[in-house]
Structures are given as C-alpha cells and as structure tokens.
N, C-alpha and C positions, 0 to 999 in steps of 0.2 A: 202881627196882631191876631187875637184868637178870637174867635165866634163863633157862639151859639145857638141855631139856628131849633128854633121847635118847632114843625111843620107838619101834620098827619097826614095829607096829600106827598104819598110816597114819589111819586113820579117828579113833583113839584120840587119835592125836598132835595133828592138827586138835582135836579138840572139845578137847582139854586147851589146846592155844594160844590158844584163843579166850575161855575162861575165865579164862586167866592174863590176858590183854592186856585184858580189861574189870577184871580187879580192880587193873591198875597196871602189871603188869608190861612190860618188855621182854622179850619172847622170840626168845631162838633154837632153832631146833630141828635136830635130824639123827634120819635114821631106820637108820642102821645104827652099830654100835660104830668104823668105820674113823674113819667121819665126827667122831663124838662123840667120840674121843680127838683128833682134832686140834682140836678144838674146846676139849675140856676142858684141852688143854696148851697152847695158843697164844693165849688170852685169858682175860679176866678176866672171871668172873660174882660174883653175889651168892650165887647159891643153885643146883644144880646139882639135878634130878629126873633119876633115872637107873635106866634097866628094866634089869635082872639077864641076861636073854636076848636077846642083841643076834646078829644076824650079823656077821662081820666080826671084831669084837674085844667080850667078855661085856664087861656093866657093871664085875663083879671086877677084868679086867683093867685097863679104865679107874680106876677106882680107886685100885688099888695105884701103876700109873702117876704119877697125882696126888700121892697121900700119897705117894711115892721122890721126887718132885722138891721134897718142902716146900709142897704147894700146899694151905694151909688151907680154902678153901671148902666151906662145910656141905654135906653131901652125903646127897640123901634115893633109898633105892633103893626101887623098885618091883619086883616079883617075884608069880608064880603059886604059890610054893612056901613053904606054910604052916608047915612044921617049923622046931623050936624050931632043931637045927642048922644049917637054912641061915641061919636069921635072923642065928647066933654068929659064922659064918663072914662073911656079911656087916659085922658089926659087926665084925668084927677086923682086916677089910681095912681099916676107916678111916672106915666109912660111919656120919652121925650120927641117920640114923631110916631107919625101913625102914617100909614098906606093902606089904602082902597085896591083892592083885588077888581080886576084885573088891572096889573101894572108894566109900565115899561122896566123891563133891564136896569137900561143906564139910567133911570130915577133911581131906584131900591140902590143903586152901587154910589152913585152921588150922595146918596143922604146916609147909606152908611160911615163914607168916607167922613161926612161932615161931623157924626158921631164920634170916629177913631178920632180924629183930631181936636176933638171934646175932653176926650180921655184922655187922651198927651196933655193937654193943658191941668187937666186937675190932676193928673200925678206930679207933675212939676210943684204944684202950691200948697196940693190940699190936704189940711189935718184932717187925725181922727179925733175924737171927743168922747169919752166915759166918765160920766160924776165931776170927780174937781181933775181928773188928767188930761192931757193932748201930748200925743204923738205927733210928730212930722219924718215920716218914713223918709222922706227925700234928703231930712239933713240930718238921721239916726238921732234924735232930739225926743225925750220924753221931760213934759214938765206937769208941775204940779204948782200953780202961784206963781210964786216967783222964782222958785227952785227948781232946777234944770240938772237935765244928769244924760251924759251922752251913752249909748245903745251900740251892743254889736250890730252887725249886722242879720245875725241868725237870730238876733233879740228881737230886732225890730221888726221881721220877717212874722216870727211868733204871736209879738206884739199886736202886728197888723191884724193878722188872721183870725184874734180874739174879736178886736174891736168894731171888727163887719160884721159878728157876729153876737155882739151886743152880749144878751142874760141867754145865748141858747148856749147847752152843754155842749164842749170839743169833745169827740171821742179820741184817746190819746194813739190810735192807729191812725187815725183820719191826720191826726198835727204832724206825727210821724212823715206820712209818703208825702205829703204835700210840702213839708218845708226839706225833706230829706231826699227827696224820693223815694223812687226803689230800688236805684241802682247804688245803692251807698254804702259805705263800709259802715257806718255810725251803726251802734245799736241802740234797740226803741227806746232805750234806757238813760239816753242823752237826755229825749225829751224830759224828763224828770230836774236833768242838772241844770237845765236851762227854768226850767218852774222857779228852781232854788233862787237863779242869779235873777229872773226875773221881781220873784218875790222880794229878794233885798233889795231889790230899786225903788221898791215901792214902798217898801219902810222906810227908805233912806230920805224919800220925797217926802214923809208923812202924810201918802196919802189915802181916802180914802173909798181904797179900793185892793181886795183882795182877790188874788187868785187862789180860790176852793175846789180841791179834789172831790170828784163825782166819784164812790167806790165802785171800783171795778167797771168802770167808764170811761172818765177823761177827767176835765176839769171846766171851770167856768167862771166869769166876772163876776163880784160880786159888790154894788156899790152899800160900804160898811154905813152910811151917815143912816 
C-alpha cells in the first residue's frame, strides 16, 4: 500500500513514517502543502494522511484540488482544532476521516487501515466517467452506450491516468515515467503510438470525446458535445 503523509512538524513526520513503513506501508512524505499538492496531484496513492495547517498551500486547499480533478483517494486529515465546525468544514471539502491532534498510535493506524481496505474495495468495482465514456480498469473494458471495445492493458493504464485527471493537461514526460517508468527500454515515443490506438478506440466507439495534443506539452480530454 502507498501513502502519503503531508506533515510540516518534521519530528512528527519522521516518527509517523516510521511506523507506517514497519506496519507495510510505502511512504512518501512532504512537509509543506506546496510540496503535498504536487504530490497529491501527480501520483497515485492508496491512502493520503493530511495535516489541515500546512505552509505553502492548507490540507483544505489540497483537498478540494483533489476532489476538482475527480481524484478518489481516501483522505484522512489531521488537525489541532477540535470544534465540531471545523471538523464539517473539513468533511465537506471531501475528506473521508478526520483526527484531533493529539492522538493515539493504534487509532491513526486502525483508521488508516480501514481506509486501505476502502480502497481495495473500489478498485475491485469502480469505474471512471468522462462525457458519454466509462472505463472499468479492473475488466480492461471501455464503453461508450452500448458499444464496448476491450483495452490493453498499457491502454487502460493510460486511460486511467487521463480520467483522474479530468480537462487538466498530461505532460507527455509525466505519462511517460508513470506508466513506463524509468527503468525501461520503451522510448517516450511509445507514448504517441498509444495516443494513435487510443484515439481509434474512441472513433471506433463514436464517442464524444477526444484526445487533443497540447504543443509541446502533453495532451488532454476533451469532451467534443
């Protein structure tokens, strides 16, 4: 499981990393909100812990960021401030648990768990949605109506990566390491061949939705109706 941990109390951040990475976890961490929004929008975690009072940019911020681009990931905030309204206010931003500073341990690792297992469950079921498409990454399935057209897997991967990211521009280095890595023999130039076979799926569906080159960028969804 991977998580995300945005904490500006460096000391805090440490001991919280170090108890995630012995119970399983992958962490990464950042200690101010700049950091932690590029983090929370340019990859993919399992479970995101996120402290409310960031410098840079607040957990909130990040946040709503997340939920506006479509980006599902259980989101637990951390926060000094006990009142019922900020709790509201937090949960309305999008956030799916919230914890009061100071906490115990074994709560924060109990309610993350119950997050991970949140997240197992909606990768098992859950589509994506752009304009008249849906994807189902779990069964390489793209439809459009009632026309359905099955997906590589490196398509659907692709696929995915758009549709979390709704109308924001992909840089085509960014599609590259993240669906490629970096350790790979492919060159960035794949990504283009897959654009192609991507794009004929999407004619072939007649659907209304293209994928549009950003010059000397990337590219990006573009719902045609």
């Amino acid at each position: 499981m991977k998580l995300l941990l945005v904490e500006d109390e460096k000391a805090m951040c440490e001991a919280l990393q170090e108890i995630f990475t012995k119970s399983g976890y992958s962490v990464q961490i950042a200690y101010d909100g700049t950091e932690g929004m590029r983090y929370a929008l340019g990859e993919s975690f399992d479970v995101i812990v996120l402290d409310v009072m960031l410098p840079g940019q607040s957990g909130l911020s990040i946040l709503r960021a997340m939920r506006a681009q479509g980006r599902p990931t259980p989101v637990l905030l951390l926060t000094a401030r006990a009142e019922v309204s900020d709790r509201v206010v937090g949960l309305d931003c999008g956030a799916d648990d919230y914890l009061t500073k100071p906490f115990a341990m074994e709560e924060l690792l109990a309610r993350v768990r119950a997050l991970s297992r949140r997240t197992g469950e909606l990768a098992a079921n859950d589509a994506l949605y752009f304009a008249d498409i849906t994807l189902r990454p779990h069964a390489y399935t793209l439809s459009c109506g009632a026309q359905q057209i099955r997906l590589s897997k490196r398509e659907t991967e692709i696929l995915s990566y758009f549709l979390q990211r709704r109308h924001a521009v992909v840089q085509k280095e960014d599609l590259y390491t993240k669906i490629w890595g970096y350790d790979n023999s492919a060159d960035i130039a794949s990504v283009e061949v897959y654009m192609s076979f991507l794009r004929k799926k999407l004619m072939h569906l007649g659907a209304h939705v293209e994928i549009q080159s950003v010059r000397g960028v990337g590219y990006r969804l573009v719902d045609t109706l």
